[in-house]
KEDOGU-903464 format. One line per field, with one value per atom (N, C-alpha, C, CB): atom name; chain; x, y, z; residue in three letters. Coordinates in pm, 1 decimal. Each point is the difference from the previous one (the first is absolute). Glycine has a CB too. Layout:
// KEDOGU-903464
atom: (CA ...) .
kette: (A ...) .
px: (X ...) .
py: (Y ...) .
pz: (Z ...) .
rest: (ALA ...) .
END
This chain:
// KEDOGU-903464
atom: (N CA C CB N CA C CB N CA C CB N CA C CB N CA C CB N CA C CB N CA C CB N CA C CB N CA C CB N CA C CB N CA C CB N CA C CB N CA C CB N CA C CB N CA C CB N CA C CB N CA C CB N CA C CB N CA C CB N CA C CB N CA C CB N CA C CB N CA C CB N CA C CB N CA C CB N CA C CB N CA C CB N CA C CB N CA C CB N CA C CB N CA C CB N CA C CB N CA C CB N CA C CB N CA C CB N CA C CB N CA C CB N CA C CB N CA C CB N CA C CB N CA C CB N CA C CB N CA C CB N CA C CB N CA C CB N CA C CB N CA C CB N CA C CB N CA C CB N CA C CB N CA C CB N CA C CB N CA C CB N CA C CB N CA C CB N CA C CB N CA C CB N CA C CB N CA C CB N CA C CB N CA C CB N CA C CB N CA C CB N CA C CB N CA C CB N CA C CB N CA C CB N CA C CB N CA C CB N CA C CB N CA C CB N CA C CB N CA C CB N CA C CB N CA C CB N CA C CB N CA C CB N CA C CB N CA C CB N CA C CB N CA C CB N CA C CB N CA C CB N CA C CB N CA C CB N CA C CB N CA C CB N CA C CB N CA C CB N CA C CB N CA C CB N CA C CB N CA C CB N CA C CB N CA C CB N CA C CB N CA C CB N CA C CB N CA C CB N CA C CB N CA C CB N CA C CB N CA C CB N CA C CB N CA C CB N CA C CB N CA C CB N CA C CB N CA C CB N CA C CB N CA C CB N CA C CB N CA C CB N CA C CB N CA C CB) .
kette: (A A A A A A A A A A A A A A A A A A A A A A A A A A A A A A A A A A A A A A A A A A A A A A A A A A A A A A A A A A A A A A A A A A A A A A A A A A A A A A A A A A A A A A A A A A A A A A A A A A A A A A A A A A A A A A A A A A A A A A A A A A A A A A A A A A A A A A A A A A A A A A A A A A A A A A A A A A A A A A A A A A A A A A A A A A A A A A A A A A A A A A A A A A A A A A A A A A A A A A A A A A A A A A A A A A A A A A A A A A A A A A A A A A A A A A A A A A A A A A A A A A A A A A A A A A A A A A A A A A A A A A A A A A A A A A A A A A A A A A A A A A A A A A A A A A A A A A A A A A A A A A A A A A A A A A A A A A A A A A A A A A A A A A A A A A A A A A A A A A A A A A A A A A A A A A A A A A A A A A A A A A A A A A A A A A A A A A A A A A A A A A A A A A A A A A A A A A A A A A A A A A A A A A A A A A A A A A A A A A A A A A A A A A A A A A A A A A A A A A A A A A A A A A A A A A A A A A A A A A A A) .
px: (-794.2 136.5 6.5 44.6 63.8 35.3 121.5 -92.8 26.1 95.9 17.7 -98.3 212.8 52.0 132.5 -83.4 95.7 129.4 96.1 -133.1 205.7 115.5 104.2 -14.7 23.3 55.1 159.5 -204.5 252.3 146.4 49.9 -80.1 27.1 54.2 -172.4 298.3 -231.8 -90.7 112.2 -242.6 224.7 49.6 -71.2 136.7 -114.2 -38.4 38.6 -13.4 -68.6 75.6 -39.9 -44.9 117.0 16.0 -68.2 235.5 -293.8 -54.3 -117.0 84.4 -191.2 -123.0 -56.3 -9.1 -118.5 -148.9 -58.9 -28.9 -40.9 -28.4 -193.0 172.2 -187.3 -121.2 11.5 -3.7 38.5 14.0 121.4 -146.2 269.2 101.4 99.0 -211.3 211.3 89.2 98.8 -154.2 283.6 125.6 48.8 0.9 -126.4 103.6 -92.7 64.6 -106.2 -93.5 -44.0 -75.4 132.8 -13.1 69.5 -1.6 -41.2 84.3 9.0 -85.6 187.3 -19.9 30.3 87.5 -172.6 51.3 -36.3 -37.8 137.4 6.8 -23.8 170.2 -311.1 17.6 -0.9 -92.9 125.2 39.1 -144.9 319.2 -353.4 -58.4 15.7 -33.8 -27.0 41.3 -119.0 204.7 -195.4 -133.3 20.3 -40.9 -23.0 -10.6 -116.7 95.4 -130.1 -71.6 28.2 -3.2 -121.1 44.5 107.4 -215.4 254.1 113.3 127.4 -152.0 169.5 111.5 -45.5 55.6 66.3 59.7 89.3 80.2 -135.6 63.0 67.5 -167.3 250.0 2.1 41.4 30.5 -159.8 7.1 68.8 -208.4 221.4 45.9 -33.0 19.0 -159.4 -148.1 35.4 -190.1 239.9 28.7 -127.4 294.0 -313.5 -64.4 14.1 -79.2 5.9 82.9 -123.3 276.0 -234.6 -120.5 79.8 -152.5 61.0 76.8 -92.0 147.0 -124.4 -122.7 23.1 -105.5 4.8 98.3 -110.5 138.0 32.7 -132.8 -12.5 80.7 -54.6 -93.9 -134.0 206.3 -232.3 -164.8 -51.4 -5.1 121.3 -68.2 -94.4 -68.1 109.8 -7.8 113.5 -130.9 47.5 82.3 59.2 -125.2 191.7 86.4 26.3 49.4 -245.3 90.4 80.5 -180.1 247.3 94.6 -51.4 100.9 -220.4 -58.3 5.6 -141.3 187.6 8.4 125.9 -258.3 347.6 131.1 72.6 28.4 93.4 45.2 153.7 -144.4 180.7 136.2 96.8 -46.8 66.3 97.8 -31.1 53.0 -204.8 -22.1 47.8 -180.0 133.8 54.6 113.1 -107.6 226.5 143.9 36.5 44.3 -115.2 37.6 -3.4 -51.2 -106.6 -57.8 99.7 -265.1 341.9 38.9 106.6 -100.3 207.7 117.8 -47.4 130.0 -217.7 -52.8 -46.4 -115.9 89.6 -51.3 128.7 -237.7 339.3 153.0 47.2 65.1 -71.4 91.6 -53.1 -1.3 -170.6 7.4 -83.1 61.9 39.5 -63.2 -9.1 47.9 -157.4 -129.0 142.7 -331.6 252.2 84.4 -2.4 -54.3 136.2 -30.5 -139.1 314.1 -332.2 -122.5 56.6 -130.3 24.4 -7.2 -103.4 131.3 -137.1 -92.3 54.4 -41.0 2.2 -3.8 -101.5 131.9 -173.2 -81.7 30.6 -38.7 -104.6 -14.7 11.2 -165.8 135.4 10.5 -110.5 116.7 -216.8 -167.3 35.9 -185.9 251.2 56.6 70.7 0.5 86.3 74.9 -42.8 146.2 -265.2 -22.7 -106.9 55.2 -98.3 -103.4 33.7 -73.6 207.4 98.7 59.7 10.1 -0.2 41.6 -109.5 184.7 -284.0 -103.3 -21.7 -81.5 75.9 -55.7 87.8 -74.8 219.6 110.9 0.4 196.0 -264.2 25.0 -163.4 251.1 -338.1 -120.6 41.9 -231.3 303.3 56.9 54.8 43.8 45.1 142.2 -101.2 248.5 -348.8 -83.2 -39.3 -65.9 -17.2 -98.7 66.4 -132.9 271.4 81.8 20.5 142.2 -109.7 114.1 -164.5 245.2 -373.6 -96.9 -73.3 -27.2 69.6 -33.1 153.4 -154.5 251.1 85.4 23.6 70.1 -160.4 16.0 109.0 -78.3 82.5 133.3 -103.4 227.5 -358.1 -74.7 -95.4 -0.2) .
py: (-9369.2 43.0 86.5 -9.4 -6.2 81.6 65.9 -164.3 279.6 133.0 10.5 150.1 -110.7 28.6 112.5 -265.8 356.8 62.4 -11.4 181.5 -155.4 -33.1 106.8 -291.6 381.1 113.2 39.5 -16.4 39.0 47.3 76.1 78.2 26.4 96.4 85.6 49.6 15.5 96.4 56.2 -114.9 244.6 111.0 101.1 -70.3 132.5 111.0 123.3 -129.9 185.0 144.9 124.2 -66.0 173.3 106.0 141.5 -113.3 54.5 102.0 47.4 -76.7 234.4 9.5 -76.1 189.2 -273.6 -51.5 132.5 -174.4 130.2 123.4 46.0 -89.6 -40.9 -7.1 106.8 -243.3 148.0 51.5 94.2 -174.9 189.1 94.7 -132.9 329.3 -410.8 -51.9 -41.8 -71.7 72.6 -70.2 -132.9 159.8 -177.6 -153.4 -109.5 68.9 -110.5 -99.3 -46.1 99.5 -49.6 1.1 -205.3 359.7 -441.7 -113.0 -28.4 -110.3 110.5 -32.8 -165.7 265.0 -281.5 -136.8 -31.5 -70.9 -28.2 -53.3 -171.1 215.8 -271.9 -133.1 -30.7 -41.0 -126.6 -23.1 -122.4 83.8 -102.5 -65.4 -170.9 228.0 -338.5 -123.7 -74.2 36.6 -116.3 -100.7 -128.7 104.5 -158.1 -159.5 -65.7 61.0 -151.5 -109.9 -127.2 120.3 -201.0 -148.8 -58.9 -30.4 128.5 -44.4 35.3 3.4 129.2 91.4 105.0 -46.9 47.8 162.9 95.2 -146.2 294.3 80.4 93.3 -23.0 125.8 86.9 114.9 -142.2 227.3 109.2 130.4 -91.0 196.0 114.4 123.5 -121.6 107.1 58.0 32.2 -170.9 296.3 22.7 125.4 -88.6 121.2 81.3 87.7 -129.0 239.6 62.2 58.2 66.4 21.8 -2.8 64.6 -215.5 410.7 55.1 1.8 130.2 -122.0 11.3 36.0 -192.2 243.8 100.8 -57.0 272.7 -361.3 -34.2 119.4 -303.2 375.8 94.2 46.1 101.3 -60.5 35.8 -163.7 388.3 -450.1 -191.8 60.8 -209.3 260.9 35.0 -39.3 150.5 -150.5 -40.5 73.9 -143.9 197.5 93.9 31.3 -34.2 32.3 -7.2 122.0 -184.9 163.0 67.8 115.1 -175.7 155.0 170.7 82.1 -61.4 17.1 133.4 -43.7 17.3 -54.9 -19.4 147.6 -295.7 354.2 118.1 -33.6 70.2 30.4 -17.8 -76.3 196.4 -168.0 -74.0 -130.5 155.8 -210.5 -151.0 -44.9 -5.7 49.0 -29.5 -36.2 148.1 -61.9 6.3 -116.1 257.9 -306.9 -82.5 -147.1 164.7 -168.4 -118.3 -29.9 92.0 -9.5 -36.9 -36.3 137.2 -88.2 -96.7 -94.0 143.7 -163.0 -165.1 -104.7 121.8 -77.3 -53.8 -58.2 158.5 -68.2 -32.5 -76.7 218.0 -235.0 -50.4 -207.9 338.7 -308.7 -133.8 -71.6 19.7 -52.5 -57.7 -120.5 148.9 -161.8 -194.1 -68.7 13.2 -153.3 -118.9 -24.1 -108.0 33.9 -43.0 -107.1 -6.2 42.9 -94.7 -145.7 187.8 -283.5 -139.5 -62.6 15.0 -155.3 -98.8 -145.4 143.4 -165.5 -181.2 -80.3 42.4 -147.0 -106.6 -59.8 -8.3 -3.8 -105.7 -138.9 149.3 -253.5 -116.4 -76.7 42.1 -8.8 -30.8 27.0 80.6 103.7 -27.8 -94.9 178.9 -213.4 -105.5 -152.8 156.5 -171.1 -109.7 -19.8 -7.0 126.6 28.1 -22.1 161.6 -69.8 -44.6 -88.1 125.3 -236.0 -147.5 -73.6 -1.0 6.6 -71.2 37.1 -44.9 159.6 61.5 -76.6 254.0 -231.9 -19.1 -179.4 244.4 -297.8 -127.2 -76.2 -19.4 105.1 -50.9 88.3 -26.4 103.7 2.6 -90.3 191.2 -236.7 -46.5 -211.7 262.4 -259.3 -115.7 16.7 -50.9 128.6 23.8 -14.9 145.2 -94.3 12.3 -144.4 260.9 -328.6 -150.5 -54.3 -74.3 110.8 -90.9 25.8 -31.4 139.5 53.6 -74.6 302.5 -296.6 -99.7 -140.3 163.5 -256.9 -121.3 -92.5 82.3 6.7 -52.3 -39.0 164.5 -148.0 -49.2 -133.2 268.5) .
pz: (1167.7 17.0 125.8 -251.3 327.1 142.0 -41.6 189.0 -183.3 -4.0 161.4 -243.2 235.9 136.0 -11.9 83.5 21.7 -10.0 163.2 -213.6 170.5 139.4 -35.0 41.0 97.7 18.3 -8.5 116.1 -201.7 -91.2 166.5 -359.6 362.4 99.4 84.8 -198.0 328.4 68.5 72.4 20.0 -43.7 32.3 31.3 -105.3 275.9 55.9 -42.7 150.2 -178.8 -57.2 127.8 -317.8 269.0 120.2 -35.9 68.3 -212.1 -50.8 85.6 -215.3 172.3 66.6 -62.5 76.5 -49.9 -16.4 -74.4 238.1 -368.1 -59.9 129.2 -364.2 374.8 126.9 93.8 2.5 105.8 89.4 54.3 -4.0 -118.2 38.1 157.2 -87.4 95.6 102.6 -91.4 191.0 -116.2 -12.0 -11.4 88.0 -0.3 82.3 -94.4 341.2 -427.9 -24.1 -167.1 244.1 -349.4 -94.1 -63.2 28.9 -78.3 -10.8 -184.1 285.5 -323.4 -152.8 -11.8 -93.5 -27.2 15.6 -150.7 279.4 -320.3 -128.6 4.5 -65.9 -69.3 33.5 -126.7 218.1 -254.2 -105.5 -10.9 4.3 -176.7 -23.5 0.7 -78.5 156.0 -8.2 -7.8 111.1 -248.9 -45.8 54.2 -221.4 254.3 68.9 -56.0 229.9 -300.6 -61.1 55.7 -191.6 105.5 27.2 -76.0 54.7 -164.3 -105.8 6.7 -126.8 199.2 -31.8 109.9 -279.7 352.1 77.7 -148.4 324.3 -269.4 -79.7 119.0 -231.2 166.5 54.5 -111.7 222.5 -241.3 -116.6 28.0 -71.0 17.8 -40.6 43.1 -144.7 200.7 33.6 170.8 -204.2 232.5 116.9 29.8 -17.3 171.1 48.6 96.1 -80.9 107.6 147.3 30.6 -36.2 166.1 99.0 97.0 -49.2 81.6 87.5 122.5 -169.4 286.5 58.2 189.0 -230.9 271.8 130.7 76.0 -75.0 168.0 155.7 143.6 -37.9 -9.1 128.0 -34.5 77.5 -242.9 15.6 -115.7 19.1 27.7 -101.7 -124.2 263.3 -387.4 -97.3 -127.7 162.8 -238.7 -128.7 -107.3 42.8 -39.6 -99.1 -108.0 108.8 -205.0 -144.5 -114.9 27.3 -124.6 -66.0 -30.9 -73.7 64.7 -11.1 94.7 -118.6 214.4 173.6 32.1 149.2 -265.7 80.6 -30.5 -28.2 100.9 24.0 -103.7 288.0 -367.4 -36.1 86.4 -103.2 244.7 53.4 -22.9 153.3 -142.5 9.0 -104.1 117.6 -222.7 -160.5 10.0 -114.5 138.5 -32.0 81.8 -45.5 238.4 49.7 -73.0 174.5 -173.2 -112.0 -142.6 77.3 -135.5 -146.2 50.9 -176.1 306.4 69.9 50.2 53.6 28.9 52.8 -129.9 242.6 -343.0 -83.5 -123.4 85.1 -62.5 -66.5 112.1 -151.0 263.2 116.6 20.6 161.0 -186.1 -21.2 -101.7 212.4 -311.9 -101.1 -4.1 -92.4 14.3 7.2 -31.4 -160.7 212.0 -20.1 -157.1 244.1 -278.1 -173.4 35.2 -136.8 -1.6 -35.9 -7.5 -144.1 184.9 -5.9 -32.0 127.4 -164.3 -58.1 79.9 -265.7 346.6 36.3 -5.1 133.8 -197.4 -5.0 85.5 -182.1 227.5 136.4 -48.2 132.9 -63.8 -6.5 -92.1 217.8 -201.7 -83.2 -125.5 166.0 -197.5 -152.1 -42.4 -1.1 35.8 -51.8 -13.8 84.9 20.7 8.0 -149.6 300.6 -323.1 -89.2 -155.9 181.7 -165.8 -110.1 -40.4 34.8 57.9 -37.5 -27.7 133.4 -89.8 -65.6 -101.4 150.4 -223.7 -162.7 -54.5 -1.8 50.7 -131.3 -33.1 92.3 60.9 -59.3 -55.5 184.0 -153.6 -96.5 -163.8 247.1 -213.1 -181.5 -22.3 -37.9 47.9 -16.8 -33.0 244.2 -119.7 -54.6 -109.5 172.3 -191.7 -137.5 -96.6 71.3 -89.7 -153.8 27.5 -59.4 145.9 -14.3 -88.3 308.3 -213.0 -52.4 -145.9 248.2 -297.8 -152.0 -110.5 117.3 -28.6 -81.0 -14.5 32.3 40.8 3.5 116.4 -245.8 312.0 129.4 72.3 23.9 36.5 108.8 -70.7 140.1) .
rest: (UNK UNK UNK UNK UNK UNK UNK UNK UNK UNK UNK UNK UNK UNK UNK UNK UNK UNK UNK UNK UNK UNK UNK UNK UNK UNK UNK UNK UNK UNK UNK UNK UNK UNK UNK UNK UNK UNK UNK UNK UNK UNK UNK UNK UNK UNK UNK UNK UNK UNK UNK UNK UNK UNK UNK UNK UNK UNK UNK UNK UNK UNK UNK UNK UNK UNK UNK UNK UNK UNK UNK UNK UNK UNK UNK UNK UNK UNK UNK UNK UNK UNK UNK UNK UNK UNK UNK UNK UNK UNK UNK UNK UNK UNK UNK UNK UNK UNK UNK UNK UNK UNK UNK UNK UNK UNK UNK UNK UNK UNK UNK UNK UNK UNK UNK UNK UNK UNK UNK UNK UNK UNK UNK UNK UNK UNK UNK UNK UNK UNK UNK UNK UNK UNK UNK UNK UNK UNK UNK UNK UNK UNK UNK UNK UNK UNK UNK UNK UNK UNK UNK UNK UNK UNK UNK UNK UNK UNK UNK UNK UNK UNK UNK UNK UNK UNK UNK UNK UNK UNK UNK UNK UNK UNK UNK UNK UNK UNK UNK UNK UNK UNK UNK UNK UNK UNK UNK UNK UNK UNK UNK UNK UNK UNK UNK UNK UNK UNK UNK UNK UNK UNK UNK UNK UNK UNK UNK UNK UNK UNK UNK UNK UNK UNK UNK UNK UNK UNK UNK UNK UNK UNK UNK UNK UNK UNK UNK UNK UNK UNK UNK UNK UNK UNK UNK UNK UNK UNK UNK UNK UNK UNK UNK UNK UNK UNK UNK UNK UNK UNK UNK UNK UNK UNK UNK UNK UNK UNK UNK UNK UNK UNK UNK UNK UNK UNK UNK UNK UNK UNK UNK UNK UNK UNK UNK UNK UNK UNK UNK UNK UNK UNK UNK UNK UNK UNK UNK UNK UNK UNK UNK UNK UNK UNK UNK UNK UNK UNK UNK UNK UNK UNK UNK UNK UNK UNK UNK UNK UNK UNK UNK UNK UNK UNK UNK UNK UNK UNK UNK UNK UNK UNK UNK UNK UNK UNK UNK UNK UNK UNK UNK UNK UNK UNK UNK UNK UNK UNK UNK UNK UNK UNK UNK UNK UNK UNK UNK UNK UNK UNK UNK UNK UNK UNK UNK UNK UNK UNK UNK UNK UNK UNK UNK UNK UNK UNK UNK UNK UNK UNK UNK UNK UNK UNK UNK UNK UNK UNK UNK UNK UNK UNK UNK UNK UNK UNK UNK UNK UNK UNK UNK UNK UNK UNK UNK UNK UNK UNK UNK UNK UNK UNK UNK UNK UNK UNK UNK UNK UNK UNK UNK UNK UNK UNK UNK UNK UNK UNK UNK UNK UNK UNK UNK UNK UNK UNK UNK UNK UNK UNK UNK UNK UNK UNK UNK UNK UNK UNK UNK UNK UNK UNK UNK UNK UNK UNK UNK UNK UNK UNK UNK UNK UNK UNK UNK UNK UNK UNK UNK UNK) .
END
């Protein structure tokens, strides 16, 4: 199975870097969970985020984030919410599914005397 995610939103924030203390470089970003098989694309519920500051290229986690980040993060995080969930079967399912239903659909005719 291929888990994959694809990015909802990224947003620069103006907050300090709890790091390095700069302004200019902090990027939040929110991604959403999307399964791809040989049977079925999904797209689940299962979102993620990720703060992270390109002037000292460090990663930002929630444990060194500062009240302001918090309060920013819980509006970016209300501002863009995941797509709804989905389920599509690819083409192989179906093709997969017509063959079962009609080696059933044989078997009963041939347990009843029609073949």
């Amino acid at each position: 199975m291929d888990n994959k995610y694809f990015t909802l939103s990224e947003v620069e924030l103006n907050n300090n870097c709890p790091e390095c203390y700069s302004r200019d470089g902090l990027q939040l970003t929110f991604k959403q969970r999307f399964v791809e098989n040989f049977f079925y694309k999904a797209i689940s519920s299962e979102t993620v985020h990720s703060l992270f500051c390109k002037v000292c290229e460090t990663m930002i986690f929630p444990a060194r984030w500062t009240d302001d980040i918090d309060r920013v993060f819980e509006y970016q995080q209300r501002a863009s919410p995941p797509k709804p969930t989905s389920f599509k079967l690819k083409t192989s399912s179906w093709i997969l599914i017509l063959v079962l239903v009609s080696l059933l659909v044989a078997t009963i005719l041939f347990f009843l005397g029609v073949f």
